[in-house]
matplotlib code that plots the C-alpha trace (Angstrom):
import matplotlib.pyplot as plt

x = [2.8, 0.1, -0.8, 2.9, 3.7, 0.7, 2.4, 5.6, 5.6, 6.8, 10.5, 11.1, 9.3, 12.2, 15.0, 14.7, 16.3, 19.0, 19.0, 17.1, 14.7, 13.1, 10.9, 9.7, 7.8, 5.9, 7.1, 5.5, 7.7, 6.3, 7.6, 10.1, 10.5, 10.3, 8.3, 6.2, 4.4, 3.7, 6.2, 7.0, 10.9, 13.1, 14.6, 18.5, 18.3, 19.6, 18.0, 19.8, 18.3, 14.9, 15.4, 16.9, 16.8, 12.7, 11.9, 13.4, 15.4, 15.3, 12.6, 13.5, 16.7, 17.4, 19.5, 18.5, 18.1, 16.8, 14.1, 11.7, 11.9, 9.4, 6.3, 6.3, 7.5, 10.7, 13.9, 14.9, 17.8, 20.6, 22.7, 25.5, 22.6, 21.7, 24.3, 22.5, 20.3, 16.7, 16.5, 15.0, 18.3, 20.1, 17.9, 17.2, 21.4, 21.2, 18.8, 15.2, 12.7, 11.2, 7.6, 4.6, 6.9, 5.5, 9.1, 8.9, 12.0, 12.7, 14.8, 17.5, 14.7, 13.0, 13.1, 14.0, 11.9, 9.1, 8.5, 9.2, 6.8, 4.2, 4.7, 4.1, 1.3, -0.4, 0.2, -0.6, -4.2, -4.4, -3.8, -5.5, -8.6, -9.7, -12.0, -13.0, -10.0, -9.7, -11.5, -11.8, -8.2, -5.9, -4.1, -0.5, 1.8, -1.5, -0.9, 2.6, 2.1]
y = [90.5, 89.4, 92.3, 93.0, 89.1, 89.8, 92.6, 91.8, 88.1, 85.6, 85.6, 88.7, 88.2, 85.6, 88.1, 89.9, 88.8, 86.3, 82.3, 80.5, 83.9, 85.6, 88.0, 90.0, 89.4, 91.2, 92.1, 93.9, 95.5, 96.8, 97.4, 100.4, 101.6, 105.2, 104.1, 100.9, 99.5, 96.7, 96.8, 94.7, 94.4, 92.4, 89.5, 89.5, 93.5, 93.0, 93.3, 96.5, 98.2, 96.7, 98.4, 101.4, 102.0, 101.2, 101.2, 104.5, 102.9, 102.3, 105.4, 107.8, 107.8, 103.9, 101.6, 98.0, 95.2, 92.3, 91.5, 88.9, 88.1, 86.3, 86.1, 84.7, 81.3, 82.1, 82.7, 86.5, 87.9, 90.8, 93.1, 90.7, 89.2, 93.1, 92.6, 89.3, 88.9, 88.8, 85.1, 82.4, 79.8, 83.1, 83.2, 79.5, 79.6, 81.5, 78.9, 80.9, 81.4, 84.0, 83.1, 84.7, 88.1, 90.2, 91.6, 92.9, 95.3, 95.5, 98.8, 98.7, 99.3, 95.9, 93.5, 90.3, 88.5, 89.9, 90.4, 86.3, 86.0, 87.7, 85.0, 82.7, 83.7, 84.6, 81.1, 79.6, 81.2, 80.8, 77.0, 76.4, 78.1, 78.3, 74.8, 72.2, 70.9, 66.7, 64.3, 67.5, 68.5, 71.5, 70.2, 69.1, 72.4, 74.6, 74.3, 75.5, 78.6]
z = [-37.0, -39.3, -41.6, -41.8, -42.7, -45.0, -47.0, -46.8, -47.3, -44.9, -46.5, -45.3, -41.8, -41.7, -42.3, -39.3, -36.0, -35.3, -36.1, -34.3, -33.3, -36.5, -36.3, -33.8, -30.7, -27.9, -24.4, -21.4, -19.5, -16.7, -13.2, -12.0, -15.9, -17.1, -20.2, -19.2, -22.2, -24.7, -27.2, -30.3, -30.6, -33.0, -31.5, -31.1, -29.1, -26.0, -22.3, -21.8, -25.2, -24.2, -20.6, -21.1, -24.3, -25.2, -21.6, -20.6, -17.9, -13.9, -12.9, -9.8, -10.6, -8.7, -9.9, -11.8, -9.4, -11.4, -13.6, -14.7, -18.1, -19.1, -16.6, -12.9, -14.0, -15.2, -13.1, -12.8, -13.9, -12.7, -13.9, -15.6, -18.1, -19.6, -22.7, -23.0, -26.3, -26.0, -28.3, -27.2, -27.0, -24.9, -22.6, -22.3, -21.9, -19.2, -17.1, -17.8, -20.4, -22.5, -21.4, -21.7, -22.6, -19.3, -18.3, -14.6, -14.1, -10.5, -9.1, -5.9, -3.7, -4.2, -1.3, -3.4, -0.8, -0.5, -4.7, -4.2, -1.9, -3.8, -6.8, -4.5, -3.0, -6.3, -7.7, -3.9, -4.6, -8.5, -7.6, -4.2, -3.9, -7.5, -7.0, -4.8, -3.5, -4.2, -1.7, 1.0, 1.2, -0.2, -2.9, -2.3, -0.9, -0.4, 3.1, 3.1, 1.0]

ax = plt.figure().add_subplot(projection="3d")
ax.plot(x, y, z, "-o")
ax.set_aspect("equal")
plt.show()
């Protein structure tokens, strides 16, 4: 966005996109896509342009299950949010979070329980075994994971 801002002045960086989202921002959207990819969108497109349209859609000919739409952290959505605007107040109306921007498009072959799983265990081990744990013990939930 810089040399753009840069050349075009801020003012205009401001025009694009909706209120409340201006500008453009970066998404990875990885995951069962025909195009995988970092990509810079303008804010306001919605999930089904950024899927299908940028993305190529669902690969192998499957179907859309859900998708993550901002990183690990952030609750997935499903087929009835695609007309939903990428924009940060969207999103956060629909009870999850742009994030980081690493989009995870998941296909009709996904076990939903098993991609779960994998978050947690990834953050189980990001949290647990990355040092010492406090007086001797696993931190708080370590144990469960």
């Amino acid at each position: 966005n810089i040399p753009w801002i840069i050349e075009n002045g801020g003012a205009a960086f401001d025009a694009i996109g909706p209120e409340g989202s201006r500008g453009t921002r970066l998404f990875s959207l990885s995951g069962h896509v025909r195009k995988p990819g970092n990509y810079e969108i303008v804010m306001g497109m919605t999930w089904r342009e950024l899927i299908y349209d940028v993305g190529g859609g669902i690969r192998d000919g499957n179907e859309l299950k859900a998708w993550i739409p901002g990183g690990a952290t952030a609750p997935w959505f499903v087929e009835e949010h695609l007309d939903t605007p990428v924009t940060i107040d969207d999103i956060a109306k629909n009870q999850s979070m742009a994030g980081s921007g690493a989009v995870v498009v998941m296909d009709d072959t996904t076990c939903m329980v098993k991609a779960a799983l994998r978050i947690v265990r990834f953050f189980a081990h990001e949290s647990c075994g990355g040092s010492a744990p406090p007086a001797g013990r696993a931190p708080p939930g370590c144990s469960r994971c």
